[in-house]
C-alpha positions in Angstrom: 0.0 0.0 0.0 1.3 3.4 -1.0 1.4 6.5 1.7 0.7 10.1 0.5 1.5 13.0 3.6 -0.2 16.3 3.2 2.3 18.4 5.2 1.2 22.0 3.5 -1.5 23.5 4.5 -4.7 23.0 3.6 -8.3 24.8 2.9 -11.4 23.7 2.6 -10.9 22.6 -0.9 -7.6 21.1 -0.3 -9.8 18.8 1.9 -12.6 18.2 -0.6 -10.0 16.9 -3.2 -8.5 15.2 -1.1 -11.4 13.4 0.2 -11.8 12.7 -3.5 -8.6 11.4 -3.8 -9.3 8.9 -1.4 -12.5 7.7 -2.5 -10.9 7.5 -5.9 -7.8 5.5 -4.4 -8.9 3.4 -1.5 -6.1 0.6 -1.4 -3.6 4.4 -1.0 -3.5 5.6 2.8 -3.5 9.3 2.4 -2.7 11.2 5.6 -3.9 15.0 6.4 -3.4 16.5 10.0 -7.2 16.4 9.8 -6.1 12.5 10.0 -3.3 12.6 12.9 -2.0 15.3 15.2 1.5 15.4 13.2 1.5 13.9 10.1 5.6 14.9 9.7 6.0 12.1 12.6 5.3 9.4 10.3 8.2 10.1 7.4 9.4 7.4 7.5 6.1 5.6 6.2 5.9 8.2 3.2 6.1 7.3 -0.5 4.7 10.7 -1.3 4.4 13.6 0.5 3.0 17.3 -0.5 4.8 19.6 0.7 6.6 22.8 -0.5 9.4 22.5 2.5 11.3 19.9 3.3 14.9 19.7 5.4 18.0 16.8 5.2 16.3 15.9 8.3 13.0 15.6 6.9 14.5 13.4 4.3 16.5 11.0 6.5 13.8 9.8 8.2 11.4 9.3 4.8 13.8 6.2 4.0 10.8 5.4 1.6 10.0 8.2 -0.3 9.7 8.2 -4.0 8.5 11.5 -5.0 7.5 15.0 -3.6 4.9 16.7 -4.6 5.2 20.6 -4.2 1.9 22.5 -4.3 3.4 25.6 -6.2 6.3 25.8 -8.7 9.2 26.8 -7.1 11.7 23.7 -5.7 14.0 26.4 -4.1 13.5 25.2 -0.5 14.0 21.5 -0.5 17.1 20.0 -0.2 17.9 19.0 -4.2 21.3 17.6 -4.1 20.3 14.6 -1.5 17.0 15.0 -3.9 18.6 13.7 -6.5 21.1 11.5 -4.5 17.9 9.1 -4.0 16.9 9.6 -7.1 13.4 10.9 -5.5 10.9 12.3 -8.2 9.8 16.1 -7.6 6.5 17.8 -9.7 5.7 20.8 -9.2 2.3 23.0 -9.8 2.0 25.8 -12.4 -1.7 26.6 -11.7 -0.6 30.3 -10.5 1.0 31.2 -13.4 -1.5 33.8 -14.9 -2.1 34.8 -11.6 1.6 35.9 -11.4 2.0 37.3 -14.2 -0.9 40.1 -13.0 0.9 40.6 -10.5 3.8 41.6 -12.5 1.8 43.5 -14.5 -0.2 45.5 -11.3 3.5 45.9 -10.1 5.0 47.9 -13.1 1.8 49.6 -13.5 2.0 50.8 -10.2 5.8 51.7 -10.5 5.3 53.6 -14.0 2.5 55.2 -12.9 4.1 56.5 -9.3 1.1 55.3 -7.9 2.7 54.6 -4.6 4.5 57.4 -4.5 1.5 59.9 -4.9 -0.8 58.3 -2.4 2.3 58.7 0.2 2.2 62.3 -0.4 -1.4 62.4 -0.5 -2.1 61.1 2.5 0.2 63.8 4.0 -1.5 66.6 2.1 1.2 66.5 -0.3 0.1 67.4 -3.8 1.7 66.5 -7.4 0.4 67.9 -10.7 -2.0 70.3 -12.2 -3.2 71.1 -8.5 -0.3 72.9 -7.6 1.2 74.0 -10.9 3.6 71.2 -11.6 2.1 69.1 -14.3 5.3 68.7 -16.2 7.5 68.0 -13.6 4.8 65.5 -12.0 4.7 63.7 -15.3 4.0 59.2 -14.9 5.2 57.1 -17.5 2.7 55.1 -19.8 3.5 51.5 -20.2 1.7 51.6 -23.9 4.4 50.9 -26.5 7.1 50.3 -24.7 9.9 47.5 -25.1 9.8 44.8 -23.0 12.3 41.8 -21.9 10.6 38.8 -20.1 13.7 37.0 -18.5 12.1 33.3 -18.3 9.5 32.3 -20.6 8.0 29.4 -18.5 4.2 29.3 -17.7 4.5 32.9 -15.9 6.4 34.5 -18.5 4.1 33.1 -21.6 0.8 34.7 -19.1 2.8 38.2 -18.7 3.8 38.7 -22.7 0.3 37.8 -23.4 -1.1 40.2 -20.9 1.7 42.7 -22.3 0.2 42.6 -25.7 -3.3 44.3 -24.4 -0.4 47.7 -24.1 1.2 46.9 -27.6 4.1 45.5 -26.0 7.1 44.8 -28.1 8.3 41.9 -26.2 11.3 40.0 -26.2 11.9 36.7 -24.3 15.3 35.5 -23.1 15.5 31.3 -22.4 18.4 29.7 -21.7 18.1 27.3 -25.3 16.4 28.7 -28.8 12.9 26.8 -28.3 11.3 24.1 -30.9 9.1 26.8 -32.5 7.8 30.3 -32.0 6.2 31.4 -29.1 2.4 33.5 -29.0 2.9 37.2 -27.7 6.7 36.8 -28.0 8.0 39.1 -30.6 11.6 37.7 -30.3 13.5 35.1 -28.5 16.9 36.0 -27.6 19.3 33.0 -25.4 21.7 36.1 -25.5 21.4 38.2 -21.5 22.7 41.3 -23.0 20.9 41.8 -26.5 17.6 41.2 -24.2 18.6 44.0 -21.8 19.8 46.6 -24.4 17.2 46.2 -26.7 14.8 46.9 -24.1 13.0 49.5 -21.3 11.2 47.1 -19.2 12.9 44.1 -18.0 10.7 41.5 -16.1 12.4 38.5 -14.4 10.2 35.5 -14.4 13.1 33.0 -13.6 13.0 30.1 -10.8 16.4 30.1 -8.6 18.5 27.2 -10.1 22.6 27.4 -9.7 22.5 28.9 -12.9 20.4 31.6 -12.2 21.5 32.7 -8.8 23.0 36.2 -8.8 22.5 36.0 -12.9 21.4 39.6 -12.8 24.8 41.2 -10.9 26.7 44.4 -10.9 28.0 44.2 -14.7 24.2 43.4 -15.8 22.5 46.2 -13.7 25.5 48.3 -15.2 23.3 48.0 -18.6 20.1 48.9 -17.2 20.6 52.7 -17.0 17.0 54.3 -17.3 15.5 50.8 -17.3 13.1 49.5 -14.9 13.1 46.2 -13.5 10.4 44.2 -12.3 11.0 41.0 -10.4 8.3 38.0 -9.7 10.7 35.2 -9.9 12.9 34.7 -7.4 14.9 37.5 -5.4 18.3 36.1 -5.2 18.1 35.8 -8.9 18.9 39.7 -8.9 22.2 40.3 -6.3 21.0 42.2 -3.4 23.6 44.7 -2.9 24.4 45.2 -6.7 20.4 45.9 -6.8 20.8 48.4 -4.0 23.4 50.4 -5.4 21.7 50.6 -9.1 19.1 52.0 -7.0 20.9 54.7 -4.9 23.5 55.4 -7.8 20.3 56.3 -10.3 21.1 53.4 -12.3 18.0 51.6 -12.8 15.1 54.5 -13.5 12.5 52.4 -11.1 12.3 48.6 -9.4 9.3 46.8 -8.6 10.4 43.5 -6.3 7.8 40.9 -4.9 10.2 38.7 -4.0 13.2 38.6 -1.3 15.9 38.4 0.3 15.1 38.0 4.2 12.0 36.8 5.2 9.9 36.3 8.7 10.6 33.1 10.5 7.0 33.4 12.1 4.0 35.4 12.2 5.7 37.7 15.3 8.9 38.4 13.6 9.3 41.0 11.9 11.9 41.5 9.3 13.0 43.9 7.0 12.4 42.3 3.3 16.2 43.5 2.6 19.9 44.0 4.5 20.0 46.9 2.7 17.2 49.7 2.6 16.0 49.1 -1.0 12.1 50.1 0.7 13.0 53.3 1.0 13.6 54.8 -2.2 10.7 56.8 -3.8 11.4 54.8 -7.3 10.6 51.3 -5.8 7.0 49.4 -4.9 7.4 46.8 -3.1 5.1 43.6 -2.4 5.6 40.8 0.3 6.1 37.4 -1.9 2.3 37.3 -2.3 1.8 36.6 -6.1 0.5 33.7 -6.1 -1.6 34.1 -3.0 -5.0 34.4 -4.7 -8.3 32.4 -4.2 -8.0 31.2 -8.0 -4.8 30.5 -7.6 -4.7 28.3 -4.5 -7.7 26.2 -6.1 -5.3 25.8 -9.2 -2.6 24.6 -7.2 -4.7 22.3 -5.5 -5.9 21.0 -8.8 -2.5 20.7 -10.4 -1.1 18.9 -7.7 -4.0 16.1 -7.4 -3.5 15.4 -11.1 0.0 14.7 -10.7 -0.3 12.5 -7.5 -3.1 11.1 -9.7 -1.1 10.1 -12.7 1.8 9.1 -10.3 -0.4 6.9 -8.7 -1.7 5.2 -12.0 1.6 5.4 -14.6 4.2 5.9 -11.8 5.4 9.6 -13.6 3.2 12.8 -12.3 1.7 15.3 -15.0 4.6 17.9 -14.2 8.0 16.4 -13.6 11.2 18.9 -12.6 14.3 18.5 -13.9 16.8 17.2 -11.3 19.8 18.9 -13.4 18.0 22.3 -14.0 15.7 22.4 -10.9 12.6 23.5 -12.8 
């Protein structure tokens, strides 16, 4: 008999899939804290287990495991090179993709159009524009037209150049490998970093954290951004966290809008600054707490994705959505 642990956590429809599942798969003992107490306790029982966090420690003690399913699509936070040591399948879910990519487009709309900025002031009786004489000076910045580089063109970044197109976008996508054929909404494909960053305004990073991609945006590539603005819903140690700072307070970059971090709270009573550095305080920058994905639509999408791959696991022995042990994605 096969063991699936639910160690995320779970809504109401979390539970009434999974109570599916179990109708669906009766000879599979599937085990919520709705079931026991502590569901991590019994690891070492596990063939599957749902979860988005997972520690060496966890993994020692699930001698059995065979695959993990994570109910999102980053892999960041489990331990991948004992991962792939034990050969243990990870799928991920991409059901928040489109939900992400608004996101990243409320973000540089927000940025563009100072929005943040101005309701500061406002709320302080500080007043920009034709009010008070200075509607040149107070000028926003349109995102219709402009050039746009989409760094990752995964599920998120396909959702964003499509959304992109509504502002007649030119868009430009930059992928590790040239892909099989053309992509929709994608004007140009580029595997070259730096022809995507000169040829552009706008530079969204849509990329998961792998080896290769940690710190790929550094000093010598914020260097080429001068006047650009750069949006960032993939990961935030993709972009290097001083070298970001600096482009910032040296009036490098012309704006940044970040939803993801650097340093984040342990628990619900600790507060934390998002950086070491004080990248929140600049007037140019709009910030968001790593909340993307956190939408009604998308948690049920998750939840979807994520039964359809312990699903197919369960009947073929591969899930829907497999990641790469090499490229971690």
């Amino acid at each position: 008999m096969k063991t699936i642990l639910f160690l995320n956590r779970l809504t109401d429809y979390w539970m009434e899939n999974i109570q599916k599942l179990k109708e669906e798969f009766p000879q599979v003992s599937i085990i919520t804290y709705k079931d026991v107490e502590h569901p991590r306790e019994l690891l070492s029982q596990a063939n599957g287990v749902v979860a988005g966090h997972l520690s060496k420690e966890d993994l020692e003690k699930a001698k059995n495991l065979e695959i993990i399913f994570v109910p999102f699509a980053g892999v960041d936070m489990l331990p991948m090179r004992e991962i792939k040591e034990r050969n243990i399948m990870v799928s991920n879910a991409h059901g928040n993709a489109r939900y992400v990519a608004e996101r990243a487009l409320t973000l540089v709309l927000a940025l563009l159009g100072r929005v943040v900025e101005y309701h500061k002031d406002l709320e302080k009786g500080i007043w920009h524009g034709f009010a008070v004489g200075n509607a040149f000076e107070d000028r926003w910045v349109t995102l219709f037209k402009r050039r746009c580089a989409i760094l990752g063109l995964g599920r998120i970044g396909r959702e964003l150049a499509r959304l992109l197109k509504a502002f007649d976008c030119t868009v430009i996508g930059f992928k590790r490998s040239e892909p099989s054929q053309p992509l929709p909404y994608v004007d140009r494909i580029t595997t070259d970093l730096d022809q995507a960053i000169e040829a552009t305004e706008i530079i969204f990073v849509t990329l998961p954290l792998t080896p290769e991609t940690l710190h790929l945006i550094d000093e010598e590539i914020l260097s080429k951004m001068k006047n650009k603005y750069l949006v960032n819903v993939g990961r935030g140690r993709v972009v290097k966290e001083k070298a970001l700072y600096e482009a910032l307070r040296d009036g490098v970059l012309a704006g940044a809008a970040i939803d993801v971090w650097y340093q984040y709270p342990e628990d619900k009573e600790h507060n934390v600054l998002p950086s070491r550095y004080p990248i929140h305080t600049f007037k140019n920058v709009v910030i968001s707490p790593h909340i993307s994905g956190i939408v009604e639509e998308a948690i049920k999408a998750n939840a979807e994705e994520t039964m359809e791959n312990i699903k197919s696991w369960l009947k073929t022995g591969k899930p829907v959505n497999q990641v790469d042990p090499e490229m971690n994605y």
